[in-house]
N, C-alpha and C positions, 0 to 999 in steps of 0.2 A: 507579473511574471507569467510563462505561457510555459505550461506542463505539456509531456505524453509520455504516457504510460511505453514500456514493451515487456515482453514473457509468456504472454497468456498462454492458453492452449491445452486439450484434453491429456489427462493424466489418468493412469486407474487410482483406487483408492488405496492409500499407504503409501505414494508416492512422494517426491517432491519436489518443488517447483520455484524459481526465482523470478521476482519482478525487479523491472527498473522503474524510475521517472527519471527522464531527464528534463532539468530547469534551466531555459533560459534568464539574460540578464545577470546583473553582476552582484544581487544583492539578495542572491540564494541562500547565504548562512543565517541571514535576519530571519527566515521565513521557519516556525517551527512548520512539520512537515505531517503529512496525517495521510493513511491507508483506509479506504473505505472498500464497502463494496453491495450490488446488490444485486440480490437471488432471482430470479423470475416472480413478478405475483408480489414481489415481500418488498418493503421500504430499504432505502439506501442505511446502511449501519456503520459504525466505528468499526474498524480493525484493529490500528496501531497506528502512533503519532510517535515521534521524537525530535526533542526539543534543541535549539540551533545548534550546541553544538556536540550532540550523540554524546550526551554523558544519561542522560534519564531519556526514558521510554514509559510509553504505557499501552497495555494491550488491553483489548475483550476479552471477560473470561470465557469465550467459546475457543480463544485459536491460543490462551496462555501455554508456556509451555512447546509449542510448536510451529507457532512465527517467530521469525527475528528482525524487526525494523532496522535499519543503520544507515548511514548517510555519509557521504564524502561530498564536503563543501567546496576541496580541491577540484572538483569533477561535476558539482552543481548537477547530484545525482543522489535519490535517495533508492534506499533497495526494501525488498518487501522478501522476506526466503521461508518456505511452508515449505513445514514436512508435516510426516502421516496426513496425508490430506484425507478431506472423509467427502463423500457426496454433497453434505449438507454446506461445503466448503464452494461448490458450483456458484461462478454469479459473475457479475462486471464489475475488476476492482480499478477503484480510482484513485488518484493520488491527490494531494489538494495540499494547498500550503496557507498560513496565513502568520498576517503579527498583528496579531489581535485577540480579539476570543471568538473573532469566527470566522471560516473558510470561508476564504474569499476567491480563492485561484483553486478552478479543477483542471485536470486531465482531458481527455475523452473518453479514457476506461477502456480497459483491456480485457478480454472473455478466459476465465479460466474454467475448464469443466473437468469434475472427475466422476466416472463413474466406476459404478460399487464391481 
């Protein structure tokens, strides 16, 4: 399956901001789906994942609360939505999919920046 990201883009802080992935291929719903992203200087980290077919989610306790993962298998499109964004929220988020227990299909990643 061959991902890319769209949304990115500077934001101030307390703002909010929606990502897409859109997934090629016909066998999008198999694929649980997962949010990454990573800051300057700092390792790539979890965001948020949800499972094929958007009934359970699971987030980082850094963004709980203020992402919301969802996904439309009609549209082989999953969505990434931040609010209050904080500085520390800055980085390249990717979207990755796998059926397995480990991401196998990324993105190219999308730049979002907020400053304070």
């Amino acid at each position: 399956v061959q991902l890319q990201a769209f949304g990115g883009g500077l934001v101030q802080a307390g703002a909010s901001l929606g990502l897409s992935c859109a997934a090629s291929g016909r066998t999008f719903s198999s694929y649980r789906m997962g949010w990454f992203r990573q800051a300057p200087g700092k390792e790539r980290e979890f965001v948020a994942s949800v499972m094929r077919m958007n009934i359970f989610a699971d987030y980082a306790d850094s963004v709980k609360g203020r992402f919301t993962i969802s996904r439309d298998n009609a549209k082989n499109t999953v969505y990434l939505q931040m609010h209050s964004l904080k500085p520390e929220d800055t980085g390249v988020y990717y979207c990755a999919a796998r059926n397995g227990t480990v991401y196998n299909y990324w993105g190219q990643g999308t730049l979002v920046t907020v400053s304070s």
